[in-house]
N, C-alpha and C positions, 0 to 999 in steps of 0.2 A: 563211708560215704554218707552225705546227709540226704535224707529223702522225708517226705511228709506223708504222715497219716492220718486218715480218715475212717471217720464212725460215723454213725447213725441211716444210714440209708436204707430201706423196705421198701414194702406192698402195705398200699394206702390206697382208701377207695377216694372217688373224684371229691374236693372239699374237704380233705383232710390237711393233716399238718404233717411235717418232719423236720428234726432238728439236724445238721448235719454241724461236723467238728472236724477243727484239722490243728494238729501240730506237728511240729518239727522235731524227727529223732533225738536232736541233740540240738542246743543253741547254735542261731545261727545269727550275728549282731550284724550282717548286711542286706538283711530283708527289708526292702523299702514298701513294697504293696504285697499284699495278699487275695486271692480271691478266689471264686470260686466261676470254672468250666463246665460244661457239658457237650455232651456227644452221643447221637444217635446214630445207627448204621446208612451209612448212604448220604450224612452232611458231613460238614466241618465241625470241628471243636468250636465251638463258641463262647464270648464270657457271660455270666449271668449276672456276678456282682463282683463290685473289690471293693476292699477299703487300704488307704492310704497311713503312713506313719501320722498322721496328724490329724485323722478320724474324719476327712473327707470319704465318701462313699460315692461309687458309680453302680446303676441299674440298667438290664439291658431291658428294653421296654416293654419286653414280654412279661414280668416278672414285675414290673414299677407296682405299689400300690399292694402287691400277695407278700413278697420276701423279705427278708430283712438284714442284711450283713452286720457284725460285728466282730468286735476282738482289736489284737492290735500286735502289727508287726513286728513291730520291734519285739515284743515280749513271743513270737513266732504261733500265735493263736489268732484264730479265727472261724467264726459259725455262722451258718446260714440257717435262721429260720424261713421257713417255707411253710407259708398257709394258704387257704383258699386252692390247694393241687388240684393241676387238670390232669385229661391223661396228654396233651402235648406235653407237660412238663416230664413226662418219661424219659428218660436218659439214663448215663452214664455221668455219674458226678466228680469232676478231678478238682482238688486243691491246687492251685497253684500260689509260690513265691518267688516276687520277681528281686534279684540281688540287684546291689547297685551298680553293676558290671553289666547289665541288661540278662544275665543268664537266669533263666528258669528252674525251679524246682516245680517238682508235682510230685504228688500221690498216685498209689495205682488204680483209683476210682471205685467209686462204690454205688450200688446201680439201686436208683428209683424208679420204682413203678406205680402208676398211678392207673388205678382201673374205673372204670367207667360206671 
């Protein structure tokens, strides 16, 4: 089964940085967007960034102006730089890739803490 992995994720005080990474077990040539989720206990998953086969990028506005997405789908990579961390940006970090059949992959997330 193809699933995604994820690295870089710690304890970073407020105003720091973290690089986060994700790729795919094995090729996967029907990943159209990639990006990256998070999740705190007591909300919903929510998206933070993607970027698309064609290196459009979306921000969720908490984030516009601190993060930065890259990578590129098709090749089943992509990073999210994150600078300027608060501790709201505390979560749970999932990768996701979305197929061209609308199904989901994810990662099993990897958790940022950002202290105060």
């Amino acid at each position: 089964q193809v699933y995604l992995v994820e690295s870089g994720g710690g304890l970073v005080q407020a105003g720091g940085s973290l690089r986060l990474s994700c790729t795919a077990s094995r090729s996967v040539f029907a990943i159209n967007v990639m990006g990256w989720y998070r999740q705190t206990p007591g909300k919903q998953r929510e998206l933070v960034a993607a970027i698309t086969r064609g290196g459009s990028t979306n921000y969720a506005d908490s984030v516009k102006g601190r993060f930065a997405i890259s990578g590129d789908p098709a090749k089943n990579t992509v990073v999210l730089q994150m600078n300027s961390l608060k501790p709201e940006d505390t979560a749970v970090y999932y990768c996701n890739g979305r197929l061209a059949n609308d199904v989901n992959l994810w990662g099993q997330g990897t958790q940022v803490t950002v202290s105060s």
